[in-house]
Backbone as a chain_set.jsonl record, in Angstrom:
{"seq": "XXXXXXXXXXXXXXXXXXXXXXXXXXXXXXXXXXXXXXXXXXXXXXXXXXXXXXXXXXXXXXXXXXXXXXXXXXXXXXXXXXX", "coords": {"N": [[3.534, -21.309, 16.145], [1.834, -20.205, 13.372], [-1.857, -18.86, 13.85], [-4.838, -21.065, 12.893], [-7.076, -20.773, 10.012], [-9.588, -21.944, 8.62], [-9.302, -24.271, 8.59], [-6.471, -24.24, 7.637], [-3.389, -23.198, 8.462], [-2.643, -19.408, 8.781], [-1.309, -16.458, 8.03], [-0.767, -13.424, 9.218], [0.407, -11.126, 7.391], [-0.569, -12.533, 5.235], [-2.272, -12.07, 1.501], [-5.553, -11.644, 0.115], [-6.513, -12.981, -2.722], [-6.697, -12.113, -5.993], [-9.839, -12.154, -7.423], [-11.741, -12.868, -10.399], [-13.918, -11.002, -9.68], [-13.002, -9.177, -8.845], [-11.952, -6.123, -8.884], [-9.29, -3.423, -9.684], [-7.556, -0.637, -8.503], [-6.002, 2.514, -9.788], [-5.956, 4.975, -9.729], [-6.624, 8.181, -8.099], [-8.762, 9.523, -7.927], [-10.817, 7.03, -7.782], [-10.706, 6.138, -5.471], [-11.432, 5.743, -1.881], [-11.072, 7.546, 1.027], [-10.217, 5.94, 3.358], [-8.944, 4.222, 2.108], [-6.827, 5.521, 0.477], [-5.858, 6.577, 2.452], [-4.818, 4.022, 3.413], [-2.726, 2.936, 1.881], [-1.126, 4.945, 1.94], [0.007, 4.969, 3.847], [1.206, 2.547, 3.745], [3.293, 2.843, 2.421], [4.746, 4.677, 3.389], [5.622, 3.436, 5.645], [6.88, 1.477, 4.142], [8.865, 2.765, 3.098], [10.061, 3.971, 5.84], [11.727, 1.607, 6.136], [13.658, 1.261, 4.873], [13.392, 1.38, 1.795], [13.587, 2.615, -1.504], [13.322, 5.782, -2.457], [10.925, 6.792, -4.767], [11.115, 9.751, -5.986], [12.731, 12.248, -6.535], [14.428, 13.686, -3.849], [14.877, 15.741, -0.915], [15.219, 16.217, 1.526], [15.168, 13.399, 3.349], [14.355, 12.411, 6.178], [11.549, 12.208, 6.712], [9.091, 10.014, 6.186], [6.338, 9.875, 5.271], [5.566, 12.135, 4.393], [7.374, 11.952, 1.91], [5.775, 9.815, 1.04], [3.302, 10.589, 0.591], [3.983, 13.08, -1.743], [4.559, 10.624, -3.188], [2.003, 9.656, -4.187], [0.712, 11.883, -4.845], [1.85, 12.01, -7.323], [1.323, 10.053, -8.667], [2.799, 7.299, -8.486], [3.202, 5.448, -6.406], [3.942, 2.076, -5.765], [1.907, 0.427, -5.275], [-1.636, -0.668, -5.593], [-4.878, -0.901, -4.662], [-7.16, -3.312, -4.034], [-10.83, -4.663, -4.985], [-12.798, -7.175, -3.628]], "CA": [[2.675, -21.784, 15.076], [0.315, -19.353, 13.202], [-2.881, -19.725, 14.428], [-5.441, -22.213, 11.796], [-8.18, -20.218, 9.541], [-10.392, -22.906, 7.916], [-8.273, -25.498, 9.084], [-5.108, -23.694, 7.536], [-2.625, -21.965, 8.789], [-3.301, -18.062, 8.284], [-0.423, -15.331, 8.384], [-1.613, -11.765, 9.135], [0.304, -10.657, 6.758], [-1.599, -12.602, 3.691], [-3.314, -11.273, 1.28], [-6.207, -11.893, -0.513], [-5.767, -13.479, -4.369], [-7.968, -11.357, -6.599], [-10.913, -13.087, -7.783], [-12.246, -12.119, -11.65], [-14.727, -10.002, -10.091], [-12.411, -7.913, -8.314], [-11.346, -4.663, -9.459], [-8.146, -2.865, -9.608], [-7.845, 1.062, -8.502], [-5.007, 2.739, -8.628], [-5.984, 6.368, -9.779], [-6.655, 8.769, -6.737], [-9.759, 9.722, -8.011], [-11.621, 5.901, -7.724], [-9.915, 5.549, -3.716], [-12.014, 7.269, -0.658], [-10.29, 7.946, 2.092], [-9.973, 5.299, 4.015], [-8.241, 3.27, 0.833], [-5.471, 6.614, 0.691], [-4.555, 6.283, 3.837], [-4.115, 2.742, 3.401], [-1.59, 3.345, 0.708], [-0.057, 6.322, 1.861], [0.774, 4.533, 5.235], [2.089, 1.367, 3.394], [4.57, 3.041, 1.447], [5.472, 4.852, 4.428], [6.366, 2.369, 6.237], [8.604, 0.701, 3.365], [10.373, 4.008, 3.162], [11.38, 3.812, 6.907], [12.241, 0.274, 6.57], [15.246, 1.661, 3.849], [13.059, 1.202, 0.641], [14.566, 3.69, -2.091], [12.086, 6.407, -3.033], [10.621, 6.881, -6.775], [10.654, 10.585, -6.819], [13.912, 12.812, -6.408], [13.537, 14.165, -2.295], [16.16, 16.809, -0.848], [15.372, 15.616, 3.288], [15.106, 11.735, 3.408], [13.995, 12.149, 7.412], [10.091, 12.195, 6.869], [9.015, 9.189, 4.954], [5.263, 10.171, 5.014], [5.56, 13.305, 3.37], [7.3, 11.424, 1.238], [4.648, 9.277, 0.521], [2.566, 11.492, 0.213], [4.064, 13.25, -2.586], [4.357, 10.1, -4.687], [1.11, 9.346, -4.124], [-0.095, 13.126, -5.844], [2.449, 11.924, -8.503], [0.869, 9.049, -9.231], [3.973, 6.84, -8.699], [3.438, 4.625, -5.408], [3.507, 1.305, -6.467], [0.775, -0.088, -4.631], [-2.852, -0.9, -5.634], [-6.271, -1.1, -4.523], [-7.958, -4.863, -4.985], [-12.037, -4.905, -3.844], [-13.273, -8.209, -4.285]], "C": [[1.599, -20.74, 14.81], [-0.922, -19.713, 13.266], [-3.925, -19.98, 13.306], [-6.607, -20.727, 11.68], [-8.623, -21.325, 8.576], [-9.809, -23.627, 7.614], [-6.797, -24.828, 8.108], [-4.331, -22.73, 8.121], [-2.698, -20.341, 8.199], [-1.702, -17.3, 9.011], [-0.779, -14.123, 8.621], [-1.27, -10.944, 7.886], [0.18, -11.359, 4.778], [-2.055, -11.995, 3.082], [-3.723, -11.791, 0.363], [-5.719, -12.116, -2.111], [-7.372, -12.823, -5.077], [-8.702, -12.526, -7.256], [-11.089, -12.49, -9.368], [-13.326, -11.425, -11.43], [-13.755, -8.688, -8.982], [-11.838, -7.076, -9.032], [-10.163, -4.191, -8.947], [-7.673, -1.258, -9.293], [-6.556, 0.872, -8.281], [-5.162, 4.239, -8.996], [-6.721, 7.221, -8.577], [-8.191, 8.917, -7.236], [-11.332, 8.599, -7.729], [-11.312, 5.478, -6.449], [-10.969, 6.313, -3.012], [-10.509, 6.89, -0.112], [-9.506, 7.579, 3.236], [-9.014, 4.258, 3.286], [-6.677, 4.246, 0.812], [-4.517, 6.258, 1.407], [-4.24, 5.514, 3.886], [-2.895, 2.393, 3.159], [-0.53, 4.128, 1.093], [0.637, 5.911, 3.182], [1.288, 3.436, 5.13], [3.149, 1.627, 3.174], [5.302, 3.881, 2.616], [6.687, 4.242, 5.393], [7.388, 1.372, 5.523], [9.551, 1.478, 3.161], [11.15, 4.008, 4.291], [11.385, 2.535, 6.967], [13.256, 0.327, 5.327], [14.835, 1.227, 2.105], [13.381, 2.258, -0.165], [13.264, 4.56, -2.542], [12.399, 6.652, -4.521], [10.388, 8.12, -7.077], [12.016, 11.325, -5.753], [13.736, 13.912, -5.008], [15.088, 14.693, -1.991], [16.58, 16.184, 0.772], [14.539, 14.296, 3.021], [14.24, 11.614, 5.196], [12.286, 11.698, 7.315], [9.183, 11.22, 5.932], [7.303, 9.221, 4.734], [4.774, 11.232, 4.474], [6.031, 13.138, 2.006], [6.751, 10.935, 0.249], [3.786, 10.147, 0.107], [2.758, 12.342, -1.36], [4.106, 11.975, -3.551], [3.161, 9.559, -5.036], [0.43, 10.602, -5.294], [0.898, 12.81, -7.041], [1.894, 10.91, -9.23], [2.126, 7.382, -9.437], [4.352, 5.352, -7.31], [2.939, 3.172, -6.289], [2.662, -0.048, -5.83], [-0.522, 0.069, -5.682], [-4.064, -1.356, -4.608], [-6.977, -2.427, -5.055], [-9.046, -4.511, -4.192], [-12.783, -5.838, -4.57], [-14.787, -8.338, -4.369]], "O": [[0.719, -20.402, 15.602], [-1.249, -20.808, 12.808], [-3.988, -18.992, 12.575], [-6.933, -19.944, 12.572], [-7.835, -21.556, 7.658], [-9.603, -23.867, 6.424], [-5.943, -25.699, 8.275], [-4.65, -21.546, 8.237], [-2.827, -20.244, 6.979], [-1.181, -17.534, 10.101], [-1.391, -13.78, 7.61], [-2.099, -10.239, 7.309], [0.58, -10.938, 3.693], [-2.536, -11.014, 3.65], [-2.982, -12.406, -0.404], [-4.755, -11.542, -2.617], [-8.56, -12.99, -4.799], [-8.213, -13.618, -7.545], [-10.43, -11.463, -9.529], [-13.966, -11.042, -12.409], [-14.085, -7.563, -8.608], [-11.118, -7.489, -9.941], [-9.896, -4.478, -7.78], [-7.399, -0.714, -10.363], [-5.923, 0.109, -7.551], [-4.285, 4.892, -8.43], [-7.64, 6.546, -8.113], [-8.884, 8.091, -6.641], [-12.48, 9.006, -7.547], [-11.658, 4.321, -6.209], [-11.378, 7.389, -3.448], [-9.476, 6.34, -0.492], [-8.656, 8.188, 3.885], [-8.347, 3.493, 3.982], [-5.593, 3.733, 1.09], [-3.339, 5.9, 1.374], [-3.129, 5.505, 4.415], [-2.116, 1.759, 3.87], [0.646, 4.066, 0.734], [1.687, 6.434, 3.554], [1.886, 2.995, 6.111], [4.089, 0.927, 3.551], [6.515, 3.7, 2.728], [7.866, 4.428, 5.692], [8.316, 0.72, 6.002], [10.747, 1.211, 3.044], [12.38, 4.028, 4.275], [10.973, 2.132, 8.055], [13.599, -0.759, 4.859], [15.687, 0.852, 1.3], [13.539, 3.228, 0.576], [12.259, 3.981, -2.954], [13.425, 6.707, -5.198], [9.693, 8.323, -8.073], [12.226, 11.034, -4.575], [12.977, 14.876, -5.113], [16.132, 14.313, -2.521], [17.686, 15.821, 1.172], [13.406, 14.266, 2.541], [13.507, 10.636, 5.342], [11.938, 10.731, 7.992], [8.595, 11.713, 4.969], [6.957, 8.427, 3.86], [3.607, 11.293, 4.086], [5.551, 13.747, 1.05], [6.89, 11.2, -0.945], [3.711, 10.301, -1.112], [1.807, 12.293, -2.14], [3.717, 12.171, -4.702], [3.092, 8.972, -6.116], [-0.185, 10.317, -6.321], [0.654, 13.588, -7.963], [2.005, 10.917, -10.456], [2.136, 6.63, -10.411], [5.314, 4.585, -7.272], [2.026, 3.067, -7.108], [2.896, -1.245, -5.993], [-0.419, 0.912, -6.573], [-3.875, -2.271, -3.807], [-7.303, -2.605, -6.229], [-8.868, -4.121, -3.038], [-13.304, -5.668, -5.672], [-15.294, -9.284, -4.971]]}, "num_chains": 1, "name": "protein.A"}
């Protein structure tokens, strides 16, 4: 049983429901650094879990370099919510 957050059940991997004052980033330039890496280690991790990449790659082994490039492409399809 997942364990209760304000008397409900809570999953870890929940996530927050944007509010109308939250904002939306997804251009590199409005992220620090700590938001990047967020991103760039999500999509990572759906690449080695056999997610198909969105930008034409020659060695498939390194799925954070990967990321990485579609991230400078502008192409990961993740966002940034800060409520």
């Amino acid at each position: 049983m997942p364990p209760l957050r304000g008397g409900k059940p809570f999953s870890f991997y929940s996530f927050p429901i944007a509010t109308s004052r939250a904002r939306c980033f997804h251009m590199a330039e409005d992220l620090n650094r700590f938001e990047k890496a967020r991103l760039i280690g999500a999509r990572a991790l759906q690449l080695a879990m056999g997610a198909p990449p969105l930008i034409e790659v020659l060695d498939k082994t390194n799925p954070v370099r990967i990321s990485f490039e579609e991230f400078d492409r502008g192409v990961i399809p993740l966002a940034v919510i800060r409520g």
